[in-house]
C-alpha distance (Angstrom), angle and dihedral (degrees) to the residues before:
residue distance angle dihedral
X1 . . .
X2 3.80 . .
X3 3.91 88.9 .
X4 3.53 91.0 57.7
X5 3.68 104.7 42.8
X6 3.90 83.9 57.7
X7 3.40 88.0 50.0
X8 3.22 105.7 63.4
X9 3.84 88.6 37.5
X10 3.73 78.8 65.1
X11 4.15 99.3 55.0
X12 4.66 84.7 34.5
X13 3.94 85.1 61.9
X14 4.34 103.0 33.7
X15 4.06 81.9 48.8
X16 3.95 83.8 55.8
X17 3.03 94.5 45.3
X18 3.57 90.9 50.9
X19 3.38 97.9 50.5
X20 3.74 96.2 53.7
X21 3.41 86.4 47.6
X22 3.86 93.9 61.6
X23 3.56 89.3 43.7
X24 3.69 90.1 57.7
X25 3.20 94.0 50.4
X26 3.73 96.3 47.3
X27 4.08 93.5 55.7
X28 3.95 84.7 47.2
X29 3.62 86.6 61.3
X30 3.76 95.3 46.0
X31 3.30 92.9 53.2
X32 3.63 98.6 48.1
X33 3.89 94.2 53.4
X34 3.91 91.0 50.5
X35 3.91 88.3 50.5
X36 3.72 83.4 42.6
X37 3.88 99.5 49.3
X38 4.24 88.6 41.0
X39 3.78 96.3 52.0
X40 3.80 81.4 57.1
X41 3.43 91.5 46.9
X42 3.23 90.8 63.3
X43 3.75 103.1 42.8
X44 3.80 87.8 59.9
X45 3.67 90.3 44.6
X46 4.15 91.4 53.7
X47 3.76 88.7 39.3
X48 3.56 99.5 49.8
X49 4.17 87.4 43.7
X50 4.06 82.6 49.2
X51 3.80 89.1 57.9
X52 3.71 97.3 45.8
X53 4.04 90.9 51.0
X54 3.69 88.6 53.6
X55 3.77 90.7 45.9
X56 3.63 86.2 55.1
X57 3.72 99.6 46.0
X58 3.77 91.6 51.1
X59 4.22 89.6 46.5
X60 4.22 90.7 50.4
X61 3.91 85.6 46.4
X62 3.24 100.4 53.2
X63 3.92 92.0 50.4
X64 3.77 90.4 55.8
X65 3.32 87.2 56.0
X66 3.26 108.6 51.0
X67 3.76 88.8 45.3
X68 3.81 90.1 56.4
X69 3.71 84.5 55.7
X70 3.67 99.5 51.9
X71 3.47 94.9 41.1
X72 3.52 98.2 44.1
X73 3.62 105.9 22.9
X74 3.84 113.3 -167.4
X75 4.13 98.8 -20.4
X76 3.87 99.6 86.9
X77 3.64 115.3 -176.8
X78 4.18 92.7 -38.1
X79 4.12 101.7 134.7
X80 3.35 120.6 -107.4
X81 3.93 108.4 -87.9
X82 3.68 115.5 -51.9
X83 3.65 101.2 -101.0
X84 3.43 119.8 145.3
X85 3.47 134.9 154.8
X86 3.96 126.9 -92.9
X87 4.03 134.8 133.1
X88 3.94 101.3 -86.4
X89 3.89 119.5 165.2
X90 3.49 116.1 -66.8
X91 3.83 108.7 -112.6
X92 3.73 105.4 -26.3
X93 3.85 119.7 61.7
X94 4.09 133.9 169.3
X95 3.41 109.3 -130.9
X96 3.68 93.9 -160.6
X97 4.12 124.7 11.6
X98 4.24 84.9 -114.6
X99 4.03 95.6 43.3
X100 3.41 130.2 99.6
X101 3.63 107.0 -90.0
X102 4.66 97.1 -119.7
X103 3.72 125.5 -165.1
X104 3.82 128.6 -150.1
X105 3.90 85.6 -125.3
X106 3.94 91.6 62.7
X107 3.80 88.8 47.7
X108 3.44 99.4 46.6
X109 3.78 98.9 75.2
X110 3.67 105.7 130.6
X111 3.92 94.1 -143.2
X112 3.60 95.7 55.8
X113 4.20 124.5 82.1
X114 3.58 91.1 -174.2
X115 4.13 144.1 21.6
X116 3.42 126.8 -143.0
X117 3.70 122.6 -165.1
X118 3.96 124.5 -145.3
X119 4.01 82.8 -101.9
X120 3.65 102.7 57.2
X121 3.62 100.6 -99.6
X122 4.10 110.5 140.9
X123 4.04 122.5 -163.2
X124 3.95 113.4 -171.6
X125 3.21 112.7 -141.6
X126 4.09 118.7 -144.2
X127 3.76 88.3 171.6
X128 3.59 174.9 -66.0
X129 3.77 126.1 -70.6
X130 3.51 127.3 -169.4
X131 4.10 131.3 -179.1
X132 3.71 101.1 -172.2
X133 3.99 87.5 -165.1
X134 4.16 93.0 59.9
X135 3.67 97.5 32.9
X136 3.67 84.2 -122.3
X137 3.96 116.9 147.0
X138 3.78 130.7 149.8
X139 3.30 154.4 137.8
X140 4.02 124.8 -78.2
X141 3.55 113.0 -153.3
X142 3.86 122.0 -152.4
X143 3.52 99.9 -116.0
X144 4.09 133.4 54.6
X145 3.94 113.4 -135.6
X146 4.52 133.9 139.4
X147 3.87 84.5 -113.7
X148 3.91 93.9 48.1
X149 3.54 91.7 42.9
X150 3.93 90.8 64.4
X151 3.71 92.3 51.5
X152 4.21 102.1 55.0
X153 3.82 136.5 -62.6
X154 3.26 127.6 -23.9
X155 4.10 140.8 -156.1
X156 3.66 106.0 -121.0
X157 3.98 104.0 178.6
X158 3.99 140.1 -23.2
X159 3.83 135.3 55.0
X160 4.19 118.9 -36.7
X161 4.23 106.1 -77.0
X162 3.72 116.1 -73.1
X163 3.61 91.8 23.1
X164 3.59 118.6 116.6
X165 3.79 114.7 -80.7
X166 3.49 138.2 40.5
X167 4.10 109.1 -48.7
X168 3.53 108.2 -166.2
X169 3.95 132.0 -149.1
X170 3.54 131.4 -154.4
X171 4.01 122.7 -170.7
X172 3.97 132.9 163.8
X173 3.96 114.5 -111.3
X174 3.01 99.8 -130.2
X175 4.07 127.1 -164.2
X176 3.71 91.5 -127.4
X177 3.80 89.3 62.7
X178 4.17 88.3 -121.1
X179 3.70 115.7 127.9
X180 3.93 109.4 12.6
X181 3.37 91.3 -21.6
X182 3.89 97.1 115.2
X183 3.81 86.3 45.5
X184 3.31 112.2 105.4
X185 4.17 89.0 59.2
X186 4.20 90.7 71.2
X187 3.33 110.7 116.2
X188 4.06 130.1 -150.7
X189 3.63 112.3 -90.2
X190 4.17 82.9 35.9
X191 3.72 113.1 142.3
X192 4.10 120.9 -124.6
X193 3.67 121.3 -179.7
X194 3.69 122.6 -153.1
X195 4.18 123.3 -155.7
X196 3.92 107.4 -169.8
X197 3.63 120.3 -163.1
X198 3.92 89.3 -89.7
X199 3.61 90.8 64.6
X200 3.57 96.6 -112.4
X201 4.00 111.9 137.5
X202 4.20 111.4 -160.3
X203 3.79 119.9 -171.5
X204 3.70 119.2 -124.6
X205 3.99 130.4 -165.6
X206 3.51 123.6 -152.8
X207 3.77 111.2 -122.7
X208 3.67 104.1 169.9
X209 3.92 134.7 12.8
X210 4.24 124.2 -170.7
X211 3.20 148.4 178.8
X212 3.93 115.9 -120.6
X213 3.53 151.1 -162.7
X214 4.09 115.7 -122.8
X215 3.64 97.9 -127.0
X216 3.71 88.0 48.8
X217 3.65 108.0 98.8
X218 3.60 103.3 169.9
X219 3.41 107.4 105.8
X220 3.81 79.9 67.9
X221 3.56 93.1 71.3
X222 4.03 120.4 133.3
X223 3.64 91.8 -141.8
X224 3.81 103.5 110.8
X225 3.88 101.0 141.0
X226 3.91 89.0 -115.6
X227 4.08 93.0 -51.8
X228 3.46 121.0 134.5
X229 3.68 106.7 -121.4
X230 4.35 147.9 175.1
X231 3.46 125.5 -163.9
X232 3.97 118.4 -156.4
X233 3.64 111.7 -145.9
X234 4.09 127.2 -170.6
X235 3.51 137.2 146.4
X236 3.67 126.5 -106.3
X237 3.79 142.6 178.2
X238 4.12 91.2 44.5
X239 3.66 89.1 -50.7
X240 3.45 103.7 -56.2
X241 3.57 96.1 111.0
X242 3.79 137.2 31.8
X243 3.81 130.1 -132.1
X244 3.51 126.4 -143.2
X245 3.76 138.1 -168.6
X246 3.99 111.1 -171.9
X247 3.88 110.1 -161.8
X248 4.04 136.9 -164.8
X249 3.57 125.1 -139.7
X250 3.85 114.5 -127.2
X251 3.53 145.1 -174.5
X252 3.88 120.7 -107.2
């Protein structure tokens, strides 16, 4: 009788023990499936916040982008011009050691809109700019190139002068003070007068004058607000630098 009664003590405590077992192994896995379902919680949460950091990224891009492009319109980061300053001749200069040697005086005829030496070579002419307060008046030709540059003026970027827009000018500063090399002394409220190849001469006033880095092109910008604008452009400091004189047209 004893045996048994210990017996079945024996089987009363192992089914305990089973029991708790089970238990215990039931709340282990509860508590692996909620650690389970929260780690991927959280992978969705730090993908999803992945996604949205990209979608940002590629949103802030794009506006500097298309900033750059309205600001800038098609000239990039190309420097402005390559006009530096050095001792060239004074108003004559040979473009090449076999071309005919041309002066600013025979391009500066007001009736012509283009030159043509006794060797072929042609210069268009868009222009002739004067700044009665410099004594500073030549010829812009159409096109922007090293070799042009050593002959007169030249039209760097924008719409033909006294169209609407900002037409800009390049010219070397040169030591001699020829060319744009008594530039950098206008002063705002300056006067600059502007004869396009039509023969009409507009009046511009300078309103604001700066000193620039070369790779920054935005005082090239076509974003006048309807005016009809030119923007004067030399180096200064050896080179390092650009100066610029932006102008207004207005009525006289």
């Amino acid at each position: 009788m004893n045996q048994i009664l210990c017996t079945d003590d024996f089987f009363e405590e192992r089914k305990k023990r089973e029991e708790a077992e089970v238990k215990k192994q039931k709340k282990t896995k509860h508590s692996t499936g909620t650690w389970k379902m929260s780690l991927k919680r959280m992978e969705m949460k730090t993908f999803a916040s992945i996604i949205i950091i990209c979608c940002i990224c590629l949103v802030f891009s794009y506006c500097i982008y298309a900033c750059g492009i309205i600001l800038n319109t098609d000239e990039g980061t190309e420097q402005l011009a390559v006009a530096t300053e050095s001792e060239k001749p004074e108003e004559e200069v040979k473009t090449e050691e076999k071309k005919e040697i041309v002066t600013t005086k025979q391009l500066i005829g007001l009736e012509k809109k283009e030159y043509t030496t006794s060797s072929g070579e042609t210069y268009k002419i868009s222009a002739i700019l004067n700044i009665p307060s410099l004594g500073i008046k030549y010829p812009v030709l159409s096109e922007n190139s090293e070799e042009l540059m050593t002959i007169s003026l030249n039209k760097y970027w924008g719409p033909e002068p006294n169209e609407e827009g900002n037409c800009c000018i390049v010219g070397h500063n040169y030591l001699n003070k020829t060319h744009f090399g008594k530039l950098p002394g206008i002063k705002i409220g300056d006067e600059v007068e502007i004869t396009d190849a039509t023969g009409r001469t507009l009046t511009y006033v300078v309103y604001e004058t700066d000193i620039i880095d070369p790779e920054d092109t935005t005082c090239t910008s076509q974003l006048t607000n309807g005016r009809t604008e030119i923007t004067l452009i030399t180096c200064a400091n050896g080179g390092a630098t650009r100066f610029i004189a932006k102008c207004v047209a207005i009525e006289k």
